[in-house]
C-alpha positions in Angstrom: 0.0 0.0 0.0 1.4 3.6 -0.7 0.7 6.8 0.4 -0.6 9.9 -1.8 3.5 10.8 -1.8 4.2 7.5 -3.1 5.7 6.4 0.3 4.9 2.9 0.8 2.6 2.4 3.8 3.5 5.4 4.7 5.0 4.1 7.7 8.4 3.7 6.0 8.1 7.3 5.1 7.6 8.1 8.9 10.3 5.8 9.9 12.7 7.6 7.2 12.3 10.3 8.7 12.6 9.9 12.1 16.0 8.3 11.5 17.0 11.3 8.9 16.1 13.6 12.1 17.9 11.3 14.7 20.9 11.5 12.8 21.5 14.9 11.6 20.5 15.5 15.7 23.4 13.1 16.5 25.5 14.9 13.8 24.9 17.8 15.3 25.7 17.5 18.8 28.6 15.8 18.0 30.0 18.6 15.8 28.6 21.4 17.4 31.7 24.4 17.7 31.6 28.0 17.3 34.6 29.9 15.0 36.3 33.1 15.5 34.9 34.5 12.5 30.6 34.5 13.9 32.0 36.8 16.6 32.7 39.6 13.8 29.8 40.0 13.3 28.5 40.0 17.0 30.4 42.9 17.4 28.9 44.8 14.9 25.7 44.0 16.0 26.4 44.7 19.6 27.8 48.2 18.4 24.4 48.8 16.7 23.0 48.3 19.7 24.6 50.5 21.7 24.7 53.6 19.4 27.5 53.7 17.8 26.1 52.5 13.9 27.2 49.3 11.8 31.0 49.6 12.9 33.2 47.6 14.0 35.0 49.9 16.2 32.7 53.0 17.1 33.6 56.0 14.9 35.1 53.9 11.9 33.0 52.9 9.2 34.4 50.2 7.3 32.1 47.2 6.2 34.7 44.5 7.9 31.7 42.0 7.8 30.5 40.0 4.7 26.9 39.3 5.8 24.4 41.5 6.0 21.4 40.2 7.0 22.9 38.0 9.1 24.3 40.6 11.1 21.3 42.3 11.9 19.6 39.0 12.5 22.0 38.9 15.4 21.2 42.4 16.3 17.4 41.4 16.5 18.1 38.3 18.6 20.9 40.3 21.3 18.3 42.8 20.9 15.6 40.6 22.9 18.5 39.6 25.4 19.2 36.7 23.1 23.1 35.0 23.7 24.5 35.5 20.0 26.4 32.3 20.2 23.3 30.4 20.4 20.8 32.0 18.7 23.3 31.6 15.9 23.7 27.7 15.6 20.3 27.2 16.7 19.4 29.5 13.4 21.9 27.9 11.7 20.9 24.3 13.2 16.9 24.9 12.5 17.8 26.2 8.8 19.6 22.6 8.6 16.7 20.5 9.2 14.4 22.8 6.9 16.8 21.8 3.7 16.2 18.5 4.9 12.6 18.8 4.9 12.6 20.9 1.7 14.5 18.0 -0.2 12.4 15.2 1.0 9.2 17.4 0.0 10.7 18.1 -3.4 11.3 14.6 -4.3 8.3 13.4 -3.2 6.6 15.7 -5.2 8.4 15.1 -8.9 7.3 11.2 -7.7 10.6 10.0 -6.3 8.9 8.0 -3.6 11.4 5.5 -1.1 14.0 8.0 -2.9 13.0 10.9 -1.4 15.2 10.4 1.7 18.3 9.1 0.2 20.1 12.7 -0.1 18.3 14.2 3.1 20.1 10.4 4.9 23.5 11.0 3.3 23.4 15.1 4.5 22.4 13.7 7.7 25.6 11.9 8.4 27.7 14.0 6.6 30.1 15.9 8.5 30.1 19.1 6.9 26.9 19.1 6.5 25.8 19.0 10.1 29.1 20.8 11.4 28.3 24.0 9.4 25.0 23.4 10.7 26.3 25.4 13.9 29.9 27.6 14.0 28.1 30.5 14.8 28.2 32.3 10.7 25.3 32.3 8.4 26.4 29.0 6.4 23.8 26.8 6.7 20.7 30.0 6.9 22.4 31.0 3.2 22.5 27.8 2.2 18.2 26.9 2.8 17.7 30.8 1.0 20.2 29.3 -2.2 18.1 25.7 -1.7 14.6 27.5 -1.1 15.0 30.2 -4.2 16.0 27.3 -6.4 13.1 25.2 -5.8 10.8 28.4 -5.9 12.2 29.3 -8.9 11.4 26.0 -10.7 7.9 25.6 -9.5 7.1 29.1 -10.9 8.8 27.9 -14.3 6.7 24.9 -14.2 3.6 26.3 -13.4 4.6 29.8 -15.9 4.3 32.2 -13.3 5.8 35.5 -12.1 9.0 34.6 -10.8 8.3 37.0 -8.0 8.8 34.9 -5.1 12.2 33.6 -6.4 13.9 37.1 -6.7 12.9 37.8 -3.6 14.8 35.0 -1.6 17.4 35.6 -4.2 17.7 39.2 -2.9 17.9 37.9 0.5 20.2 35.6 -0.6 22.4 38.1 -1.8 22.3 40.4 1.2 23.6 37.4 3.7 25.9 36.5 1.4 27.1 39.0 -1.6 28.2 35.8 -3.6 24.6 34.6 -3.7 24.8 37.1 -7.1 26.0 34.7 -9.3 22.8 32.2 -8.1 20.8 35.0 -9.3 22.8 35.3 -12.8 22.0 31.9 -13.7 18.3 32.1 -12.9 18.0 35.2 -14.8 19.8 33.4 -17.8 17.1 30.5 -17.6 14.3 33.5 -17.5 16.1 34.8 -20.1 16.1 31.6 -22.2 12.6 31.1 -21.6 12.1 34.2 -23.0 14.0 33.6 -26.4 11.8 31.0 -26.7 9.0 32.3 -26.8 7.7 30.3 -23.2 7.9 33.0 -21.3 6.6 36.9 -21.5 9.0 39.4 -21.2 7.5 40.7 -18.8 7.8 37.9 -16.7 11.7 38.6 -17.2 10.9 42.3 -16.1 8.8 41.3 -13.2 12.1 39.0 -12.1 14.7 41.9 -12.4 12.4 44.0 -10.4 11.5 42.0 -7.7 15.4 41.5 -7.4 16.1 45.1 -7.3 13.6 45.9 -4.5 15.5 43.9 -2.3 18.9 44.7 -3.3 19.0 48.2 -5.0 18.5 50.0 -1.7 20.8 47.9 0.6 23.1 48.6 -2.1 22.4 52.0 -2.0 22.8 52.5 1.7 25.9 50.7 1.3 27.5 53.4 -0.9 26.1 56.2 1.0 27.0 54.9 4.8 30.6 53.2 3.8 31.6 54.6 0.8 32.3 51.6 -0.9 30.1 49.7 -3.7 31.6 46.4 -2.4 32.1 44.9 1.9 35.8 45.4 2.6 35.9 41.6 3.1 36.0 41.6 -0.7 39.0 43.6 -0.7 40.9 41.9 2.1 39.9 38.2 1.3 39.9 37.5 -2.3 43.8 38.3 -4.1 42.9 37.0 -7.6 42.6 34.0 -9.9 44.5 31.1 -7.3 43.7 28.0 -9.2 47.3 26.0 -7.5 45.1 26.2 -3.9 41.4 26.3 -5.1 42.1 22.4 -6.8 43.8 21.5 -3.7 40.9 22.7 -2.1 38.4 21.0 -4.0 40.2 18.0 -4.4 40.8 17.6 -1.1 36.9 17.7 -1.2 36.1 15.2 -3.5 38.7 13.0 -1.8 37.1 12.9 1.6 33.9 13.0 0.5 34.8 9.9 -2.2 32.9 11.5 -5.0 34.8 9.5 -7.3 33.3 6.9 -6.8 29.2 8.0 -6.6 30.2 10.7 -9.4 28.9 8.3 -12.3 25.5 9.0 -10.5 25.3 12.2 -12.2 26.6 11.6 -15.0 24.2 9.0 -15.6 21.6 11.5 -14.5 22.4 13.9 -17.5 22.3 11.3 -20.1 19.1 9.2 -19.1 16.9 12.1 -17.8 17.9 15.3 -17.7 14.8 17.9 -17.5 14.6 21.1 -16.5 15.2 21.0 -12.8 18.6 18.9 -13.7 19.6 21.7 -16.0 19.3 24.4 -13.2 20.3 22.8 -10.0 23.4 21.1 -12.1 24.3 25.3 -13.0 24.4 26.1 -9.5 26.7 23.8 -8.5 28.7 24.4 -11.8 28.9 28.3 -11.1 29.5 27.8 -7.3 32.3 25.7 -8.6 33.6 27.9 -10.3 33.9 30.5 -8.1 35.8 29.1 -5.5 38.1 28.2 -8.1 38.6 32.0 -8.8 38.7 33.0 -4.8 41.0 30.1 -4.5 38.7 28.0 -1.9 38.6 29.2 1.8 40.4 29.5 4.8 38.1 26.5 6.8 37.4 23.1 6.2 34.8 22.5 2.9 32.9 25.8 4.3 32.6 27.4 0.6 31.0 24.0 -0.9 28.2 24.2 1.8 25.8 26.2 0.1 25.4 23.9 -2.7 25.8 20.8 -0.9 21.8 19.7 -0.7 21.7 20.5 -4.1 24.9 18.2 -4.9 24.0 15.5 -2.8 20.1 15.3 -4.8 21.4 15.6 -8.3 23.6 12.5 -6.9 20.1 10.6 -5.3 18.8 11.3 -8.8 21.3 9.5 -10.6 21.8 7.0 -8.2 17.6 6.6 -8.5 17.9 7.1 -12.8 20.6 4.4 -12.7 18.3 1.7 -11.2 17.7 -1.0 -13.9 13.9 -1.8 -14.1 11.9 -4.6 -13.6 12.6 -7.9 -11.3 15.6 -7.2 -9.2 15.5 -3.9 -9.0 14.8 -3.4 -5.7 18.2 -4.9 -4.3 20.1 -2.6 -6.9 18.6 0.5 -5.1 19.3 -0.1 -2.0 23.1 -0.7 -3.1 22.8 2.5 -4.9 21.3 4.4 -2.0 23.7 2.7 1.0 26.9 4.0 -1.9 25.5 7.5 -1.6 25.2 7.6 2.2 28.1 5.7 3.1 30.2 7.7 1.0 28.7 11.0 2.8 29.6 9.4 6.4 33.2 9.1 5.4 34.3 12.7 6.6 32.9 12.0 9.8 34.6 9.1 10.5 37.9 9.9 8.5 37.8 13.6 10.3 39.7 16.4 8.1 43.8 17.3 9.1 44.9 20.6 8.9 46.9 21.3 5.4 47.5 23.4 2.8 46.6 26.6 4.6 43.0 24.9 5.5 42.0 24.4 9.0 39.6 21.8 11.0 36.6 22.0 12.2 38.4 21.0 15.6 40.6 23.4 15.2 38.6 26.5 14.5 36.3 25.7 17.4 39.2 25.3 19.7 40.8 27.9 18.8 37.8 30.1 19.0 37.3 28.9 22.8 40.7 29.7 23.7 40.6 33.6 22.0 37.4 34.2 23.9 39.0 33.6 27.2 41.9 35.8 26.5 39.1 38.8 25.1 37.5 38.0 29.1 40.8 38.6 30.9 41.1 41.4 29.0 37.7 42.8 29.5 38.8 41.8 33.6 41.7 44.2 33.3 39.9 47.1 31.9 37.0 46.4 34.9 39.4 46.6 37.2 41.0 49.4 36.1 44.3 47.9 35.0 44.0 48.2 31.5 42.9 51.6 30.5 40.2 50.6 28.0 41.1 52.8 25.0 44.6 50.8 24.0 44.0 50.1 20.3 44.5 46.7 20.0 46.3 44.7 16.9 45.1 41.1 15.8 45.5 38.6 13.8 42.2 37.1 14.5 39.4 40.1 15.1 37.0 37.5 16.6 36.2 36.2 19.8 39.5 38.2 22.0 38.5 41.5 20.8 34.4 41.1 21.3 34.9 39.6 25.0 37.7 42.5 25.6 35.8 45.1 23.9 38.7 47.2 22.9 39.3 49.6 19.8 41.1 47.1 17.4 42.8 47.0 14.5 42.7 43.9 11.9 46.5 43.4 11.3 44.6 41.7 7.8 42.9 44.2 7.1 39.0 43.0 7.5 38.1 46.1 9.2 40.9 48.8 7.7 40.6 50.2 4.1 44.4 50.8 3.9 45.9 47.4 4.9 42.7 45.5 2.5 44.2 46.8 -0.4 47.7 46.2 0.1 49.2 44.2 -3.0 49.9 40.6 -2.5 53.6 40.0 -3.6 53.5 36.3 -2.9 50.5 33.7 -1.7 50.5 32.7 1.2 47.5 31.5 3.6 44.5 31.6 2.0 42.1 34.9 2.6 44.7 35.9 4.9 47.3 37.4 2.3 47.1 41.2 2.8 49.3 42.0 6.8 49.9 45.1 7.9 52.9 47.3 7.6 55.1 48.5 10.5 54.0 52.0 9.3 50.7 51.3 9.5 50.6 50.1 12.7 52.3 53.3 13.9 50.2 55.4 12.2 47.0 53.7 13.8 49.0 54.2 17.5 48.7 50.4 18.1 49.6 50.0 21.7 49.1 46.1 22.5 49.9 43.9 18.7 50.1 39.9 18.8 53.3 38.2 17.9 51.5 34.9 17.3 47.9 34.8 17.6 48.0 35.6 21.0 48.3 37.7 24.0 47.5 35.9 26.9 50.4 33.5 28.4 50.0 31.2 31.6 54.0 31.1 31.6 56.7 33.2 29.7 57.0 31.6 26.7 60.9 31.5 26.1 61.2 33.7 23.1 60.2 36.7 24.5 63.7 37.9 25.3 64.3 38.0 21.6 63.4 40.6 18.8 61.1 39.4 16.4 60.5 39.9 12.7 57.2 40.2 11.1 55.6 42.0 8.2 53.8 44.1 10.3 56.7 44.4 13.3 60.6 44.1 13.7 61.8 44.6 17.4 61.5 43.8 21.0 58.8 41.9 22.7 56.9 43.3 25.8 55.7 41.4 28.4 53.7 42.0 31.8 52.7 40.0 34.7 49.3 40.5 36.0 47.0 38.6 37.9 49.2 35.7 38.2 49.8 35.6 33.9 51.4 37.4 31.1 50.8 39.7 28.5 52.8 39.0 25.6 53.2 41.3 22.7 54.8 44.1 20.3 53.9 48.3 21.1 54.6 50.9 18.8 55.1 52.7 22.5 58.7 53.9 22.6 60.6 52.8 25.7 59.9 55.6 27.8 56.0 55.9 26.9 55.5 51.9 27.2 57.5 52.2 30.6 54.8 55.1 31.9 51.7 53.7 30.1 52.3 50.4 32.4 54.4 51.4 35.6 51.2 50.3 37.8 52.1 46.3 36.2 54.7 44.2 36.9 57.2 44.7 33.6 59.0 41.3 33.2 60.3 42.7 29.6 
């Protein structure tokens, strides 16, 4: 007996996806972290709050944050006394199981019945799936506005509507995520198509582009008028040119843990046998995102950048996988084979677990890392309380996460996400992905940076032994400083003179 949906007995369909629920839940939990970059845009939002505008330190406007609408869903939820951190990955968490939901609903609905589950089960135990699920940035809420304008956007080409609806979450695509623009070039190339063809109005095409602008045109607008800049400085600070030596290594690092070699044939099977419409268009989406991590030369964290697009990968490889079923007697056996291939090939991150290289870090590794920079940013904040630390040192980092929102200290980006100057240095040689552009020693004295990292931090439990020699960065050559207080050690590089870091600390302990 089947259901309406074409689940059998519909209690398979329930039981499907119960255990699609129980393990992205599982997947979840287990992954669950928070990254230094979410607090970036905490800070702006908490600034908001307070007064002082969309800045990240108050009186300087530079866009240092990539996300728009994410930001100032942050602002709502701190706003209503909301923890950041958790209303984050529980956004980020709830917009998780929604693609879930959406991808099981889609399938059942173009008749893919049992089928219907095998993407949402191999996104359920994948590990960057449910791990970007949480880590406090917009990930996984930009990646169900991609998935949800998508499937709008073919059900009003199916049923030869106004694409209204699609533009829209296309323009909120585009203001979480600026990249979300090349999504909305290929969807105006299909309505475009249509149009050529005579199966659409124009119109319709008109209708599209407008809808669009609504959204867009006037945060754009604002943009230019409150920052002076048509573009987020992120742009400028992250993305050094065509980098095709790292973005392969990226991707193929991709495609290795993930083992698409081996359920790649899915889709190529999918685009010979039955291609239609909605292959066409979901298969462009993947292709363009492709692409343009190719250009930006992938990212910084593990598989982040191939997130968006991942639900969409992951169905166009259930399709194939469902396509390349043979008919008739026997089938059945085939399909499940198929469909244990696709979600055992998913699980393999989360059992083979991604080690730093190449410039890219771990999940593990952001999230510790991340813990570890918030506690300095609270001693710091302790010090200024208690009247130890001034409050108005302008701080230099090479992380302008969690340490500066917990210390809440004028700081300076030493990569420029939040300084107009240092984001558009040249890039002489490639180095760390997204993390190219540093800081000049000028620079740093002409800012007046009092307390600068020397290696990603600035909080010590013990002297670390180099700190009786000079050290020589891109952004600093000369002595290190360092202060006992409240039983540890600040550790770092001044632009103070001798004299004027000697007065601006006599009430602390001056080991060097």
């Amino acid at each position: 007996m089947r259901s309406r949906l074409g689940v059998p007995g519909g209690a398979l369909g329930g039981a499907l996806a119960v255990l699609v629920l129980s393990l992205f839940a599982a997947g979840v939990a287990h992954h669950w972290f928070l990254g230094d970059d979410g607090y970036i845009c905490f800070r702006y939002a908490r600034n908001l709050l307070d007064g002082h505008g969309l800045v990240y330190n108050p009186g300087e406007r530079v866009e240092g944050y990539t996300t728009f609408l994410w930001t100032m869903l942050m602002a709502g939820a701190m706003a209503m006394g909301l923890a950041p951190e958790l209303t984050a990955n529980a956004i980020g968490t709830a917009s998780g199981a929604a693609i879930l939901a959406l991808l099981v609903a889609f399938s059942l609905r173009r008749g893919a019945g049992p089928w219907a589950f095998a993407a949402p089960l191999a996104l359920a135990v994948n590990r960057t799936f449910t791990a970007w699920s949480t880590g406090g940035l917009a990930t996984q809420f930009f990646a169900l506005l991609v998935l949800l304008s998508a499937l709008r956007f073919l059900s009003e080409r199916e049923k030869r509507v106004l694409p209204i609806g699609s533009a829209l979450l296309l323009g909120l695509a585009i203001l979480t995520r600026p990249e979300a623009v090349i999504f909305a070039a290929v969807a105006g190339l299909f309505v475009l198509g249509d149009v050529v063809r005579g199966e659409r109005r124009p119109r319709q095409l008109v209708a599209w582009g407008s809808a669009l602008a609504v959204v867009v045109l006037p945060h754009f607008l604002w943009r230019l008028s409150y920052y002076g800049e048509p573009l987020p400085n992120t742009f400028h600070a992250k993305v050094s040119g065509l980098w095709l030596e790292q973005s392969t290594v990226y991707l193929g690092l991709f495609a290795r843990d993930h083992v698409l070699w081996l359920v790649a044939p899915f889709v190529v099977v999918l685009f010979v046998r039955a291609r239609d419409a909605a292959h066409r268009f979901l298969g462009s989406l993947v292709l363009v995102h492709v692409a343009y991590v190719l250009y930006v030369g992938g990212d910084r964290f593990e598989y982040r950048f191939l997130t968006p697009v991942l639900p969409i990968l992951y169905w166009l490889l259930a399709e194939g996988a469902r396509v390349a079923v043979p008919k008739g007697r026997g089938s059945r056996p085939v399909g499940v084979l198929f469909a244990l291939v696709l979600v055992g090939t998913a699980a393999v991150p989360t059992f083979l677990p991604f080690q730093p290289q190449h410039g890219i870090n771990s999940l593990e590794k952001m999230g510790a890392l991340a813990e570890w920079r918030a506690e300095q940013g609270r001693f710091l904040r302790e010090l200024v309380d208690e009247g130890l630390l001034a409050g108005d040192e302008l701080l230099g980092v090479r992380g302008a996460g969690a340490l500066p929102y917990h210390a809440g200290l004028p700081t300076l980006d030493l990569h420029g996400l939040n300084d107009l100057e240092i984001a558009r240095l040249p890039v002489d040689e490639r180095g760390v992905i997204a993390h190219e552009k540093v800081a000049t020693e000028a620079i740093l004295r002409e800012r007046g940076v009092v307390i600068c990292e020397t290696r990603n931090d600035l909080v010590f439990d013990a002297i670390p032994p180099w700190v009786e020699r000079p050290i020589k960065r891109p952004y600093f050559e000369g002595p290190v400083r360092c202060l006992a207080v409240k039983g540890r050690y600040l550790v770092f590089v001044t632009t103070l003179d001798e004299v004027e870091y000697r007065e601006r600390f006599a009430h602390l302990e001056i080991v060097h």
